[in-house]
N, C-alpha and C positions, 0 to 999 in steps of 0.2 A: 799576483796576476791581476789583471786589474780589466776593470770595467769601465767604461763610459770615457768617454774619452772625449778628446780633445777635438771637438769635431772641427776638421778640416783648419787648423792651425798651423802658419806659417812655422813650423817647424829651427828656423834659421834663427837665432836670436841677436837683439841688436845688442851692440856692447851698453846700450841706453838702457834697455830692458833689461839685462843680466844686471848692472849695477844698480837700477831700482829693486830688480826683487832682489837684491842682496841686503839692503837696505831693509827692507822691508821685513824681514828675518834676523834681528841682531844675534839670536840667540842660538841660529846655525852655526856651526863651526866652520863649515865650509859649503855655503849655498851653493857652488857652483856643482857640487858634488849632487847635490840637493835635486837641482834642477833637470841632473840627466835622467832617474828615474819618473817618470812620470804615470798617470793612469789613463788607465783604455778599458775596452769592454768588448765579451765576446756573446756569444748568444749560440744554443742551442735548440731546436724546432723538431719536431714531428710533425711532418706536414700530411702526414697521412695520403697519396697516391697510388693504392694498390689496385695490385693489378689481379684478375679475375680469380685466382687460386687461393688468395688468401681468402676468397670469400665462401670458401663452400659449405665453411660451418654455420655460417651465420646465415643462410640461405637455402640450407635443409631441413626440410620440418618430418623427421623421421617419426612421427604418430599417423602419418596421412598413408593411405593407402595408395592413391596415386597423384602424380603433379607433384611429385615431394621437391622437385626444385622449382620453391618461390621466388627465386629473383631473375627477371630478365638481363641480358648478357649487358644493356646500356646497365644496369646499375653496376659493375665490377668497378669495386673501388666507394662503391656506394654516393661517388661523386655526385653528380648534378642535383640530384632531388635531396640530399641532406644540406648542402650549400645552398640550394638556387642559383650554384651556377658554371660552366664549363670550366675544365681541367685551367686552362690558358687563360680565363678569366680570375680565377682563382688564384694561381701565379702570379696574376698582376697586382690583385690587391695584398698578395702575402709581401710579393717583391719592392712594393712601394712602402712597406708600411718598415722593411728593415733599411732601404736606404735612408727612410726619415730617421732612422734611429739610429744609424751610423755608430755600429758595432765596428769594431778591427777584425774580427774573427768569425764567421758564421757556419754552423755545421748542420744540416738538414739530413732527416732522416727519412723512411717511407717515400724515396721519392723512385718508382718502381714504374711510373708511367713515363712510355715515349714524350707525348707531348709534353707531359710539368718537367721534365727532364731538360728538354729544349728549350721550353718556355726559361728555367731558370736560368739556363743560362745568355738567354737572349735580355733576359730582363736586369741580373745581377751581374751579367757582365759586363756592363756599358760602367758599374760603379766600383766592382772589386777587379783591379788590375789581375788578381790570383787568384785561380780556379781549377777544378777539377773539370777536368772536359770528356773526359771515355764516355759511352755513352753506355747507360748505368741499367737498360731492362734487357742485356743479352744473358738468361738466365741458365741457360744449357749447354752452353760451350765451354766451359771451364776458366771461364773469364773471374774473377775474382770479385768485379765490380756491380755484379746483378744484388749488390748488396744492400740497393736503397739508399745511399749515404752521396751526399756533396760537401765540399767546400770553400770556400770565399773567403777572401781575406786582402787586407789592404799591406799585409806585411809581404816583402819577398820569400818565396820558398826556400828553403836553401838546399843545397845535394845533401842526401841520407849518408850517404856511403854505402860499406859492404853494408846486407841485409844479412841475418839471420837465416836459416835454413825453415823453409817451408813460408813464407815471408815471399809474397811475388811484387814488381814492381806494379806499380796498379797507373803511374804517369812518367816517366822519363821528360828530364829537363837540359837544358845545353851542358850541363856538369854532372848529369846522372842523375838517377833515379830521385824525384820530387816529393811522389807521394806512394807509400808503399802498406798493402794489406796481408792481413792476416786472415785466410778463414777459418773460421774455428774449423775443429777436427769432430768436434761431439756435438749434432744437431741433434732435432729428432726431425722424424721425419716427417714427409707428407712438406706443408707449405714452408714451414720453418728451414726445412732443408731445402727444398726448393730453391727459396730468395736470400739464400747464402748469407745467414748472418757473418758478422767479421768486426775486427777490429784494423782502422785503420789510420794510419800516420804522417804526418808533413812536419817538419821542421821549419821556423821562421826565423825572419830576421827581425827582431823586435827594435824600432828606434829608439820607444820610450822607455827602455830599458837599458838598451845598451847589449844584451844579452839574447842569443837566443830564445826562442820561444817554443818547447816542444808539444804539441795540440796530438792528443789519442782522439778518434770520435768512431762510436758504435753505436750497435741496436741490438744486447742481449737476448734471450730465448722471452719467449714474450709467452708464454702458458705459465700462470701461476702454481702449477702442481707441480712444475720439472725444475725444480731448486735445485736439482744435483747437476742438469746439464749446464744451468748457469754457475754452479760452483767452477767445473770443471773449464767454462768459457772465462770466469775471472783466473784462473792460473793457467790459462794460455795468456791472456793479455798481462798476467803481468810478468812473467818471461819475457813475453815480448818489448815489454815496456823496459825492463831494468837491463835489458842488453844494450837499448839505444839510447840510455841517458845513466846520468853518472848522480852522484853527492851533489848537492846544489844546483843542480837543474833547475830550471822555471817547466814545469812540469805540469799537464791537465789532459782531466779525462772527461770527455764532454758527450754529453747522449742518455737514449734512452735506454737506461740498463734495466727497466722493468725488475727493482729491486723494492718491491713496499717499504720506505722509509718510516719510524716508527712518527705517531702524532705529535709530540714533542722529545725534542733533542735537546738534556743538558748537556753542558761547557763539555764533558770527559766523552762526549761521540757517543753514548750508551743511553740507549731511549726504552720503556716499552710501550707498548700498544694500551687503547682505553681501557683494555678487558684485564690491564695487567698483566700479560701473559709477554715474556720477552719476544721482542721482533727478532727472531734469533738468526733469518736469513740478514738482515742489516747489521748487525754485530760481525755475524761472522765473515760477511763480503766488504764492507765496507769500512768496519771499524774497524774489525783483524785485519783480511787479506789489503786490500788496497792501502788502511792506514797502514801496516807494516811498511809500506815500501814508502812512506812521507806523502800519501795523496790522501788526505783530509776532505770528508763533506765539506763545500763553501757555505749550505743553509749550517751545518752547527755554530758560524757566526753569527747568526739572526736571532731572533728572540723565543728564547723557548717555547711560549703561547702560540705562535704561529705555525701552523701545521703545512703548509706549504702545498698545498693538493696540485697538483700538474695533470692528474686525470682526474676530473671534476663532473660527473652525469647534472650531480644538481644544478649546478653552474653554467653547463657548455651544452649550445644547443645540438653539437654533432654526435651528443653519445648518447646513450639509453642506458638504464639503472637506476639504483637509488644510492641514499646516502653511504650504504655497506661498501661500494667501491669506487668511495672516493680514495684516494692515494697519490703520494707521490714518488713516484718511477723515473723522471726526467732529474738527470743530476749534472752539477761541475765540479768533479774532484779535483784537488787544487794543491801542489808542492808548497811548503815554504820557499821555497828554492833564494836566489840571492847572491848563492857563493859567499865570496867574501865580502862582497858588499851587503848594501839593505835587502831584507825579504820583503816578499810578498805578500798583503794583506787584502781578501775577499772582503770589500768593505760593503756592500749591498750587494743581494740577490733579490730577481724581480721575478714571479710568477707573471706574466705577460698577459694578461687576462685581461683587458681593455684596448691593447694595439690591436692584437691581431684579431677583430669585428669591424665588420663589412655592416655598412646600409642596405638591407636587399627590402624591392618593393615587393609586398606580402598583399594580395590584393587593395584594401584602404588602408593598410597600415604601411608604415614604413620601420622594419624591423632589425636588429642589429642581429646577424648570425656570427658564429665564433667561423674560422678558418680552418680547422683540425678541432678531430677531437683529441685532441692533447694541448695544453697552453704553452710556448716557450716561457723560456726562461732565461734572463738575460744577467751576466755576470760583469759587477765593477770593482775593479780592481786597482791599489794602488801601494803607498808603501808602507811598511809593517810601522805601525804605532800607538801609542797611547790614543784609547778612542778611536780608533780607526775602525770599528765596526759596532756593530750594534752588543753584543758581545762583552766589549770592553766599554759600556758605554755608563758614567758615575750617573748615579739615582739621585735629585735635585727636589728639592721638596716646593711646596705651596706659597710659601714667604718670599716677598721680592727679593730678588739674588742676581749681583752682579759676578760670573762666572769665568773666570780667564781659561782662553782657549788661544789653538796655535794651531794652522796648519802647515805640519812641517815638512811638505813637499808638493809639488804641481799634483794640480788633479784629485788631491785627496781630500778626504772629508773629516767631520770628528760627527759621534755620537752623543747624545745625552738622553737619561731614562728620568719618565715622571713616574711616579708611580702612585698618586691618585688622579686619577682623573677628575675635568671639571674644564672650566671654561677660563685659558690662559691667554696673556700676551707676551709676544716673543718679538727681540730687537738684538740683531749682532752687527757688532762695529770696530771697523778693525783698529788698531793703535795709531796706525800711522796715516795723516789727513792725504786727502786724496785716493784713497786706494778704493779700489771695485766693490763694489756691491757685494755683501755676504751672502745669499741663502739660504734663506732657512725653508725645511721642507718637516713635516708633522706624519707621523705614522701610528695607529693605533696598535699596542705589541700584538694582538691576535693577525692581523694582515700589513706585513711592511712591505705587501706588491702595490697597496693602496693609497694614495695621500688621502690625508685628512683635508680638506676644503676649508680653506677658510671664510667666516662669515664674510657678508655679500661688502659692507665698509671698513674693510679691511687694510691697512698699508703697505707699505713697500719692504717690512721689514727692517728698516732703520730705525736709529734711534729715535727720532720725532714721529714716527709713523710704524709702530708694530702690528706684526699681525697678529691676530687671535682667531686661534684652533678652540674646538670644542671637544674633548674626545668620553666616554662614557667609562674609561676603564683606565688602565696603566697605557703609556704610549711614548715612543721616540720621537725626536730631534733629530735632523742632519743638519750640520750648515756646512757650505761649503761656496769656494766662490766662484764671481759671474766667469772670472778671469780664469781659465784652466793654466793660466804659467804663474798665477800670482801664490806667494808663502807669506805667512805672517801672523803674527799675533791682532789678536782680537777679544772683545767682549760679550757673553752673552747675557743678556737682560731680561729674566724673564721674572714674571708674577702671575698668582693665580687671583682671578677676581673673583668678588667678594660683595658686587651689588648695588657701591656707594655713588653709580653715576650711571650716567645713561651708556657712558664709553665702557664703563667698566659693567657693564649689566653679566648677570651669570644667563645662558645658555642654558633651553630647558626642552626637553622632547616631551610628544603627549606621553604622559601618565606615566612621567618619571620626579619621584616625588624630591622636593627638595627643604632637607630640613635643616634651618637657620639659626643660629646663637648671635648673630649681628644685631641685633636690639636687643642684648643681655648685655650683663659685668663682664660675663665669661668675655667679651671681644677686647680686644686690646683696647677697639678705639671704636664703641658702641656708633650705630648709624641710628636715623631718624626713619630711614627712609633705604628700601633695598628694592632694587631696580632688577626684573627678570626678562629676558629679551624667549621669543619663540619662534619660530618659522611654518605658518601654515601652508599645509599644499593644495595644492589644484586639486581638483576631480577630475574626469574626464570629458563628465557633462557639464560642465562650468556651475555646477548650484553651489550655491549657500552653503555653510556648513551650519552646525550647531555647534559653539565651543562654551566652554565652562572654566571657569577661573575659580579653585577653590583653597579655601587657607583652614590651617587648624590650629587656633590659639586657647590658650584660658582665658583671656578676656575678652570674649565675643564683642560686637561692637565699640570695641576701640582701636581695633585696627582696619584701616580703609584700602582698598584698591580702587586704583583707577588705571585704565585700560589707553593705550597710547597709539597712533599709527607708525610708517616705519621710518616716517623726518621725525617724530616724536612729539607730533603734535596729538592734544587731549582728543579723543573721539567721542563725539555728543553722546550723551544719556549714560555714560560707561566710566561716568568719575565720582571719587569720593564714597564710593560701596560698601557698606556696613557688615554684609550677610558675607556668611561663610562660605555661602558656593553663590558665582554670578553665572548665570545662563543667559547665553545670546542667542536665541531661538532665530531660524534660518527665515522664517516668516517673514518676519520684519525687521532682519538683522542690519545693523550700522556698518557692518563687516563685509566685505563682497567675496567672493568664492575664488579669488583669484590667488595665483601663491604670492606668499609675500611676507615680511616681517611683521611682528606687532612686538610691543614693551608692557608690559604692565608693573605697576608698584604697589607696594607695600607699605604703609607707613601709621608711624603710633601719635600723629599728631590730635587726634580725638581722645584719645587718653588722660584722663586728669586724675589726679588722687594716687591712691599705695597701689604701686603693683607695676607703674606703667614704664618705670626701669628695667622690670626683666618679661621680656615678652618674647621668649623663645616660640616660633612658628613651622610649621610644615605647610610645605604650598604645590600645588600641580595646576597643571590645564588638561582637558581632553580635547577631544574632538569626535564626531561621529563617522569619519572619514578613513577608509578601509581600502586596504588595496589586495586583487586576487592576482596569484603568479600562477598560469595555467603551467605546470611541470611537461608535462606528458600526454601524447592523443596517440592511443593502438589501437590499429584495424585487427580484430578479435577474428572477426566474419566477413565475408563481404559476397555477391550476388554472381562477379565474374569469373572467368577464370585468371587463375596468378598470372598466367605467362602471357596475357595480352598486352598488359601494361598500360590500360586505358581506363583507369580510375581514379577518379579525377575529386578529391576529398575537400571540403571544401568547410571551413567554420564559420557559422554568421553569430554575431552576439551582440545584444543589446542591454544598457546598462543602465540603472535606475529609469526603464521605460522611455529611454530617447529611442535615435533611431538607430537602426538594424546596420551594423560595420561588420564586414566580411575581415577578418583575422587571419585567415592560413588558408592556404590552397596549393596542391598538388597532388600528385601521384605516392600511393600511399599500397602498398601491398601487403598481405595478411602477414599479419606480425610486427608489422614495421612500424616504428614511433617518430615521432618526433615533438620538438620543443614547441607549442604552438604559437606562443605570443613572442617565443626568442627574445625573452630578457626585457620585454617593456610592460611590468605587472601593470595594472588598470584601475583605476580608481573610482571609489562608490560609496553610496551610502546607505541604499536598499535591497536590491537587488540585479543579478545578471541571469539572463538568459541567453541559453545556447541551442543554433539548431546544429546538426553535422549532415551537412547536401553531400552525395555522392553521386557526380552524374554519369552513367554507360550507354553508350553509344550502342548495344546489342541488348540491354536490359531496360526495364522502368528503373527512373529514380528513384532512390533511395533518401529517405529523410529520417532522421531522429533528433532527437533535443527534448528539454523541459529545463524549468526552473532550478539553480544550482542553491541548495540550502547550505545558510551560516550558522553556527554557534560559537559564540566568543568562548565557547570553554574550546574550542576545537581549532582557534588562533595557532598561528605556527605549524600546526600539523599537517602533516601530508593526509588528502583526503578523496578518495576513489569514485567515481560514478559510470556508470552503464548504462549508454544509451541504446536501445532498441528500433530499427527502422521498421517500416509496415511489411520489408522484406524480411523475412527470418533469417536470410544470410547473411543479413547487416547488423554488425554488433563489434561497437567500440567501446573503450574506454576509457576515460580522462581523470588524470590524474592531478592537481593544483593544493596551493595552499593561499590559506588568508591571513592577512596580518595587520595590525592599525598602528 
């Protein structure tokens, strides 16, 4: 089943283009065959739209003797003030950000309000000819559809047929029933019964297949202690499921099944949790029930390191918690399906964690908030092969290596795993002149939603012009090409550098150390001279930094650095260095504050006499430059009463004593959190101060702040403070971490 597709491609092939990709493929048996299966992509979302019942737990503070309900009726759904911004505005930016991404498939969940209901389909319906159109918050009348769930699709629906018993049609089409649901029979009650969870179904026409396309998409029992009522909801769906498709089906189950999948998943589906203790609801729902009927995890093809989080607190500025619930609940179960022809291969899964954020203006800042607190997840699909996912993807070592690859069908990719990391150049080229551009794309194995960047003089990825990734651990390769109908053999070319030029410099982060055997016997082919490349960052306040260059050899002065800009040209007073550690004091630094590359070298040309053959080195740079990620700001206390909804939170902070930048502001009610800097951590080198202004219209302002204390032993960690205003009913607390 296949992802990413072929966006907006003339579909019709010229007899000119089927006989070049045929060509192009000598070793197809029958391209033509080749080229009907192709790759597409669907996508799943939790777009989070509730509507005011599901909020009553999260909005009762049952300690309080009276006013126990904190949240006024505008927050249902917790919309406006967790976004910054209205239901319909929201839509908009959710709506724009999947036609840019031109899925074939799209399934939405939580979507329980009138307006995002309307809005979706006002906004997705001008791009997916096929949709669900019932209108989706009538939650009392027996309607089947108050279920939160849509979907979009550029494939034709096709008629269901007869339905199973208990099975309602949920959309009638000119040939019967289009799309048709299930609601479960075992809720529990209260809101989960309410907004009728279900399982529900359409059938397509898939072209890049040739084959039907059978798409299931839900929203299981979402309380993590009711594992038996989601047992009992996965074998009503898959009853339901195995009535309406056969052996060989193209088969998927797409949504949020609030199933905690274990933190990594080897090859055999069986994972357990960090604590060691078996994930035993994902064995037994997913691996037993679902894999028995041939629906497969599509993340069990990605790399085992990669935990996959889809509900993310740390991450995502629309949720509250900590690390403890992080998890991944949003899934695409996936058939081999085929038939008698080729199957299906889940060649990349994306945790969608960078589309779906929005620019919102945040008083002076200009801040990126997440869309939902859940991240989609976007599924590509194409046809089953050697390399075809991460998975299957051969481990390639450090030594230049010319590597024969082949994609042997439209649309599809191939994999390759490094497995030490370092700073490589990568060039694939395909056999036959003339043919499209290859891609290659870099993924670190802990996050494959993430590319790796390449440095800033980077190529095109050909063979005269590679690119070069830098990654700190084990990491994948995709290549695949510009052309979605082209097949063919190619070459991958990759090496790991080793120092001996300025092109080939190793990539170095502060205070990661690097130790060298390249001026010893040990190297095959001793250097003179070893070239490290680094990238320093900005502040906020534009100062100076203090960085340091330091090496650790046996022969003290004999080996030299000197210190380069980022055309590589020598920078005054920073060449030819004797001492072990060089400090460039920010006073009257040669260096300016601004980000930017720098090169520094190495070399044993000062060296005379026994010894200066083997000059095995360790080398780093630091810097005194720190960046804080404010986590979390909770109104503890506060002066008014909860149900007026006129307090108005506001953060001023200033940063190695510049001036005072307002950071976050809005309407903030007891108990309530949010992300304050929304994912743009800050950068410094002394200190930050914070005040927290709350203004009321019927009380005195409220003020608290002081100075936020560092210890580099307390780097990384999550770290708490309590601020107190002059009113005793003000009382927040903010949460952050620091890291250099």
């Amino acid at each position: 089943m296949g992802i990413i597709a072929l966006r907006n491609v003339d579909r019709r092939l010229s007899l000119g283009l089927f006989v070049a990709a045929c060509a192009a493929w000598p070793a197809q048996a029958d391209a033509g065959e080749a080229l009907a299966t192709r790759g597409f992509e669907v996508l799943t979302y939790n777009v989070q739209f509730r509507p005011l019942i599901t909020d009553f737990d999260l909005c009762w503070d049952p300690d309080a003797q009276e006013n126990d309900f904190i949240c006024s009726e505008s927050d249902a759904g917790g919309n406006a003030e967790i976004y910054g911004m209205d239901d319909e505005a929201r839509v908009k930016e959710i709506s724009a950000r999947i036609v840019d991404a031109d899925p074939a498939v799209v399934v939405l969940q939580e979507v329980w309000r009138d307006v995002a209901f309307d809005a979706f389909l006002g906004q997705l319906g001008e791009a997916y000819p096929y949709y669900s159109e019932t209108p989706d918050s009538y939650l009392f009348d027996g309607d089947p559809n108050g279920s939160g769930m849509m979907v979009f699709s550029r494939y034709a629906m096709m008629p269901l047929g007869p339905l199973p018993d208990g099975v309602l049609c949920w959309q009638e089409g000119p040939g019967g029933c289009e799309i048709a649901s299930l609601e479960f029979a075992d809720q529990s009650l209260f809101y989960e019964k309410v907004t009728r969870k279900s399982l529900s179904y359409v059938m397509l026409d898939n072209p890049d297949t040739g084959r039907p396309l059978h798409v299931f998409f839900t929203h299981l029992q979402s309380t993590g202690a009711e594992a038996d009522i989601r047992k009992s909801q996965v074998g009503e769906s898959i009853e339901f499921i195995t009535s309406m498709t056969g052996d060989g089906d193209d088969v998927m189950v797409l949504g949020d099944l609030n199933i905690r999948a274990p933190l990594a998943i080897p090859a055999d589906g069986a994972g357990e949790l960090a604590n060691g203790q078996v994930a035993q609801e994902y064995r037994d729902r997913i691996v037993e029930d679902f894999g028995g009927i041939g629906l497969n995890d599509a993340w069990a093809r990605q790399s085992p390191e990669d935990p996959g989080f889809t509900s993310d607190p740390t991450d995502n500025t629309s949720m509250r918690g900590g690390p403890r619930l992080r998890q991944r609940i949003d899934y695409a179960l996936v058939s081999p399906g085929g038939g008698k022809d080729r199957g299906l291969c889940p060649m990349h899964a994306v945790v969608e964690r960078d589309r779906f954020r929005a620019d919102v203006s945040d008083g002076e800042f200009e801040v990126l908030r997440d869309l939902s607190d859940h991240f989609a997840v976007s599924l590509r699909v194409g046809v089953e092969a050697d390399r075809c996912s991460p998975s299957s993807a051969p481990s390639l070592g450090t030594e230049p290596a010319e590597t024969a690859g082949a994609i042997p069908a439209a649309g599809n990719v191939e994999w390759f795993r490094f497995d030490t990391g370092g700073t490589y150049s990568m060039g694939a080229v395909p056999e036959v002149g003339g043919s499209p551009t290859l891609r290659i794309t870099a993924y670190a194995a802990t996050d494959l939603s993430t590319p790796l960047v390449p440095i800033e003089d980077a190529g095109d990825g050909g063979a005269k012009r590679p690119l070069v990734f830098d990654a700190t651990g084990p990491f994948y390769v995709r290549v695949e090409s510009s052309d979605p109908l082209w097949l063919g053999a190619y070459t991958l070319h990759s090496r790991a550098h080793r120092g001996a030029s300025f092109d080939d410099a190793i990539v170095l982060g502060p205070f990661e150390p690097l130790t060298s055997l390249e001026m010893t016997p040990q190297s095959s082919d001793p250097l003179d001279r070893v070239h490290v490349r680094l990238h320093q960052r900005a502040l906020d306040t534009g100062r100076p930094q203090r960085l340091s260059f330091i090496k650790l050899v046996d022969a003290p002065g004999m080996v030299r650095t000197s210190v380069f800009d980022a055309d590589r040209q020598p920078i005054a007073g920073l060449q030819d260095l004797g001492d072990l550690a060089v400090t460039v004091d920010p006073a009257d630094s040669p260096i300016s504050g601004e980000a930017q590359d720098l090169f520094y070298t190495i070399d044993r040309e000062a060296c005379i006499g026994a010894g200066c053959e083997d000059l095995p080195f360790v080398t780093w740079w630091d810097t005194d430059y720190r960046q804080i990620d404010f986590e979390e700001l909770v109104v503890l206390d506060q002066a008014t009463l909860p149900l007026l909804g006129d307090d108005r939170v506001t953060v001023m902070m200033t940063v190695d004593g510049g001036d005072e930048l307002e950071i976050f502001h809005g309407k903030l009610d007891r108990f309530a959190a949010t992300n304050i800097n929304a994912r743009r951590p800050v950068g410094f080198v002394e200190s930050v101060n914070l005040r927290v202004y709350e203004g009321d219209p019927l009380f005195d302002d409220d003020f608290s702040g002081g100075a936020l204390g560092f210890e580099d032993s307390l780097l990384g960690e999550r770290q708490t403070e309590d601020f107190w205003s002059t009113t005793p009913e003000a009382h927040y607390q903010l949460t952050w971490h620091t890291s250099r």
